[in-house]
N, C-alpha and C positions, 0 to 999 in steps of 0.2 A: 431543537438541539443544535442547528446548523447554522442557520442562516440568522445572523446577528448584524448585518452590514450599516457602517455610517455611509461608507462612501466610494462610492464607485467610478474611474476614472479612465476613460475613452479619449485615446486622439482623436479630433477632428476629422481624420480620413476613413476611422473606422466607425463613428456616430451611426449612421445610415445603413449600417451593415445588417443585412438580415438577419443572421446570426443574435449579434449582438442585442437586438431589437427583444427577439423572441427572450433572450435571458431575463432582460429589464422589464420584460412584462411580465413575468411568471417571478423574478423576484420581489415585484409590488404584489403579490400575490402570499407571497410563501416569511417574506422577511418581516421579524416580530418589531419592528421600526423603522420610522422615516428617513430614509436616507439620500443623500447630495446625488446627484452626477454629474460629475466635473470634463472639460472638457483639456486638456491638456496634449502639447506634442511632446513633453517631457512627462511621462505617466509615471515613472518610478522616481522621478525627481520630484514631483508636486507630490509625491506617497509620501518621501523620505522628512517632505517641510512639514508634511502633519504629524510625522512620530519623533518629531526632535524633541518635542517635550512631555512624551511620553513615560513615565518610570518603567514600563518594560515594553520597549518597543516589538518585541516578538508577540507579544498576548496580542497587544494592539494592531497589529500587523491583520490580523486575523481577522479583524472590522474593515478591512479597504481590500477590495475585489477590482481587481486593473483587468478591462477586455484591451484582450490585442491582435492583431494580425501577426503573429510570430514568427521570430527570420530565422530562429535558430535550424539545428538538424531534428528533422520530424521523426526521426527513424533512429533509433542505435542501440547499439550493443550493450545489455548489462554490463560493466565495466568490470566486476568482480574483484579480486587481489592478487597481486604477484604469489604465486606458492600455493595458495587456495582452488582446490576443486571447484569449476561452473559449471553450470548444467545446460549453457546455450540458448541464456534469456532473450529476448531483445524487447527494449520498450518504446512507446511511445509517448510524446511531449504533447500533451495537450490540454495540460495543469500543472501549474508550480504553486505550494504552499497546501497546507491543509486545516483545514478548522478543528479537527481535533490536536489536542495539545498534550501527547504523550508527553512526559518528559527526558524519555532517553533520547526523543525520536532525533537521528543525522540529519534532520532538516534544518535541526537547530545552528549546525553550522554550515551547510550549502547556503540555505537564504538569511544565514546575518547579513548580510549587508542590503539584503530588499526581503525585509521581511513580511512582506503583503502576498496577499494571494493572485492568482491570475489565470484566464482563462482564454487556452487558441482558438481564434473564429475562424479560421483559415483552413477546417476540416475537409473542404474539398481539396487543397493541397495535399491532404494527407493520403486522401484517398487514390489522389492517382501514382502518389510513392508507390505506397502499397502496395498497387497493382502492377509498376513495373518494378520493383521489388519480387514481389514474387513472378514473373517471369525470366525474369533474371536468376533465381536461387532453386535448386534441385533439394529435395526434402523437406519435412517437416519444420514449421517454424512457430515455436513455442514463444505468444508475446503477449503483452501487456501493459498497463496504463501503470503502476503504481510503484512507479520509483521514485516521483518526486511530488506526490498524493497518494488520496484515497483515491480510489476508482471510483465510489460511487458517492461520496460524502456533498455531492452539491448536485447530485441527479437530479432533484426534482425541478433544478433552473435552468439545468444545460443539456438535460434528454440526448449526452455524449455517449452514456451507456447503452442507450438505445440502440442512438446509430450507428456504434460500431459491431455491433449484438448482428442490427440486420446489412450489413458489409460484411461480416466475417462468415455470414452465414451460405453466403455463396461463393464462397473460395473452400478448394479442394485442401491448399498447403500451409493454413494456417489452423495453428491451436491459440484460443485468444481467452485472456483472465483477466476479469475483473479482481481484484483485490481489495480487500474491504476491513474495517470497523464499523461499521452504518449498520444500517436495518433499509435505506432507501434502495429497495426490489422492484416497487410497483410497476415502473415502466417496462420493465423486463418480463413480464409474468405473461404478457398475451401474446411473445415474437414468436415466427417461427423460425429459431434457433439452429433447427440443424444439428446440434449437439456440438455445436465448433464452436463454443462461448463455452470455460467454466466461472465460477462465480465460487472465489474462497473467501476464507475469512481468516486473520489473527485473531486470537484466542489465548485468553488467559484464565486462571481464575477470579470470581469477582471480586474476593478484596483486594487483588493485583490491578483489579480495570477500576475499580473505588479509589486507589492510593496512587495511580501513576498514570492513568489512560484519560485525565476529564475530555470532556464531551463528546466521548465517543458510545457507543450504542452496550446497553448490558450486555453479560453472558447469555443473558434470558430470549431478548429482544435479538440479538444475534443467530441464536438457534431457532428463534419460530421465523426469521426472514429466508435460513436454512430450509427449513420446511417449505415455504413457500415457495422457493424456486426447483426444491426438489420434483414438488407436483406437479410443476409446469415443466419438467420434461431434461432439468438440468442437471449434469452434475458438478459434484462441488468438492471443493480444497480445504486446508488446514491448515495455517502458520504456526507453530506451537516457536515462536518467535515475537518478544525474545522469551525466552525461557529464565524465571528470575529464581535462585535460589536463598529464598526469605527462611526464616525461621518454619518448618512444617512443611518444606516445600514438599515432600513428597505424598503427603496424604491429601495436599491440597490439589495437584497435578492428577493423583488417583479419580479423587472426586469429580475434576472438569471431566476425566476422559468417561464417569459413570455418566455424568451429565449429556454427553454428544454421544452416548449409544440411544439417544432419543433418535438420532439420525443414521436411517437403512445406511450396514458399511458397502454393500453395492455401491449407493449411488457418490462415496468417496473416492474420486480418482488421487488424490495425491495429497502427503501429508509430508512437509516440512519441520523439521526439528534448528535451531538459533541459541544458542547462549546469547546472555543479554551481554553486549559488547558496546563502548562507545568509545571514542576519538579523546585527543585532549582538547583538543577545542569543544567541543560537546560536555565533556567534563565541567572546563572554564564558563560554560553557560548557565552550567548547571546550578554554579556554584553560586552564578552571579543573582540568577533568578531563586535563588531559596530552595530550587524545587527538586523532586527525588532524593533529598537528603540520605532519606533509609537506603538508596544505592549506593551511594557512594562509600558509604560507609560498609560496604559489605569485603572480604577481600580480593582484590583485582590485581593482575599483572599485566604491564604493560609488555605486549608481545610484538612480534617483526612485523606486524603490517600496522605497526600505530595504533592500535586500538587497549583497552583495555578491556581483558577478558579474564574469565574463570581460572583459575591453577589449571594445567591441560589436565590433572587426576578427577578434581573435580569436575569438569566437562567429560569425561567420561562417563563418570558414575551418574552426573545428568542422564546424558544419552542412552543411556544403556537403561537406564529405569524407566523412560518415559516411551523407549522405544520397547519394550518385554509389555506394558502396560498397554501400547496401541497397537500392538502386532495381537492380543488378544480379542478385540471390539473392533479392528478392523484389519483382517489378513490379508486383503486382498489390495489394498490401497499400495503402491508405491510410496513406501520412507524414505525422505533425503534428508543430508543436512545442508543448511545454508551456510558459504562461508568458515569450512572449513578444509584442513588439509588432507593429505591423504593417510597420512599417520592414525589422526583420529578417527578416520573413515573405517580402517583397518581395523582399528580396538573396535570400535565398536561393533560394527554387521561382520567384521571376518573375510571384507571381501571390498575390492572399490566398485564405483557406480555400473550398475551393467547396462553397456552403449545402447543394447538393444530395448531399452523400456520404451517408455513414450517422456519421459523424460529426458532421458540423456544420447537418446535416438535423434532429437531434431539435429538440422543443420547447425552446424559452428563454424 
């Protein structure tokens, strides 16, 4: 499903790298073809001369996998929106690009201009942030991999999920989430965890993941990888984002949430609600690549933070149906919305975020 790579491209300083080493072995392993490895000081440069003649350099993007030793910031702050309620995310950089190819997905326009994938070797960097990060920071810190990835969508090369699974497992002040569309658990199934890892998932219904999600893991294969981490000890999240309103959206939304009462609501710590919203650059990609057609076409206003989202009545009546439909199958789970204001906070629940959950309790 994942691992389709032509070509993969290492500076010379990082070749040698143990890291590195182990990925390119377990990728001749796992990848359904033969692929280059290139040696380059210019990695994103020697990318960009193989997709020049590309017809859709972002699909293609998705065949060239760049390891690096990464200079950027290891550590930061979910960025959020001006005017928009955050919940006091923070994530971590230790993959840019993903091989699934939503077509709403905001990646589309972060990595237009290096649209290839790429993986940090530089985890022990991270980990001593981390460590004086949290000595440095008083309360709870709510963090994660999957802002500019999937959390787990290339586990089986880079065993990143692992080792952040057994690092977070001995710190008192972090809550740490993998974030997913995979089914790739395996490595995760035999840690001991601690309960300081959860492990969600985006979720749709599956002619929603059939029409707009390729190459990411069914509704089906999604819920039994659910299961699987649930036995080993875990618990687990919800993205009901984006939330798409197609023709029948609501019996099809009823149906997913019958679908994941397959999964104990105990072991649900938190459930996420998103209107499908995207950018006009993400639009303009959209349009350029042929692809989500059926979104575009649906009706969209361009609202104050740039994005194009739902009429706010409709997002209401979104919100307010999906959340009466999972406050039944799961009472006990904390509902948020992502990315939105406080207006809409208020139609909806009747109330803003209460600081004291385990959500909107961490530090900010």
């Amino acid at each position: 499903m994942f691992y389709r790579f032509t070509t993969v491209i290492v500076a010379p300083d990082d070749r040698e790298n143990a890291y590195a080493q182990e990925i390119l072995g377990r990728l001749k392993e796992v990848n359904d073809r033969p692929f280059e490895v290139v040696e380059s000081d210019a990695p994103y440069q020697a990318a960009g001369e193989l997709l020049k003649k590309a017809d859709d350099p972002l699909l293609a993007g998705k065949q060239i996998l760049i390891l690096e030793s990464y200079k950027g910031e290891l550590i930061k702050k979910c960025p959020g929106t001006d005017g928009f309620l955050c919940c006091n995310y923070y994530t971590l950089n230790i993959q840019k690009g993903c091989t699934i190819d939503c077509y709403y997905c905001i990646l589309q326009e972060y990595l237009r201009n290096n649209p290839v994938l790429s993986i940090n070797l530089n985890l022990l960097d991270l980990f001593e942030k981390l460590d004086r990060y949290a000595e440095e920071t008083k309360g709870l810190i709510r963090i994660g991999t999957g802002e500019l990835t999937d959390s787990l969508h290339l586990e089986r090369i880079t065993h990143s999920g692992k080792m952040l699974v057994e690092y977070f497992a001995k710190k008192k002040n972090y809550l740490f989430e993998l974030k997913t569309k995979s089914d790739e658990v395996e490595t995760l199934l035999n840690l001991d965890h601690k309960e300081k890892t959860l492990i969600s998932w985006s979720v749709n219904p599956q002619s929603i993941i059939d029409c707009f999600e390729p190459f990411s893991a069914s509704l089906q294969e999604r819920i039994t990888a659910m299961k699987k981490v649930i036995q080993a000890g875990y618990k687990v999240g919800f993205h009901f984002d984006p939330l798409v309103m197609v023709d029948g959206w609501e019996d099809l939304y009823k149906e997913l949430i019958e679908q994941l009462s397959e999964i104990p609501a105990e072991s649900v710590l938190w459930i996420s609600m998103g209107g499908l919203r995207y950018s006009p650059e993400v639009r303009e990609v959209m349009f350029r690549r042929d692809s989500g057609i059926g979104l575009l076409q649906q009706p969209f206003v361009l609202h104050e933070d740039r994005k194009y989202r739902y009429h706010h009545n409709e997002r209401i009546r979104l919100f307010k149906t999906i959340n009466g439909l999972l406050k039944k199958r799961f009472p006990q789970s904390d509902i948020y919305l992502c990315m939105e204001n406080r207006r809409t906070w208020d139609e909806v629940f009747g109330t803003l975020p209460d600081k004291k959950s385990i959500l909107w309790g961490c530090n900010g």
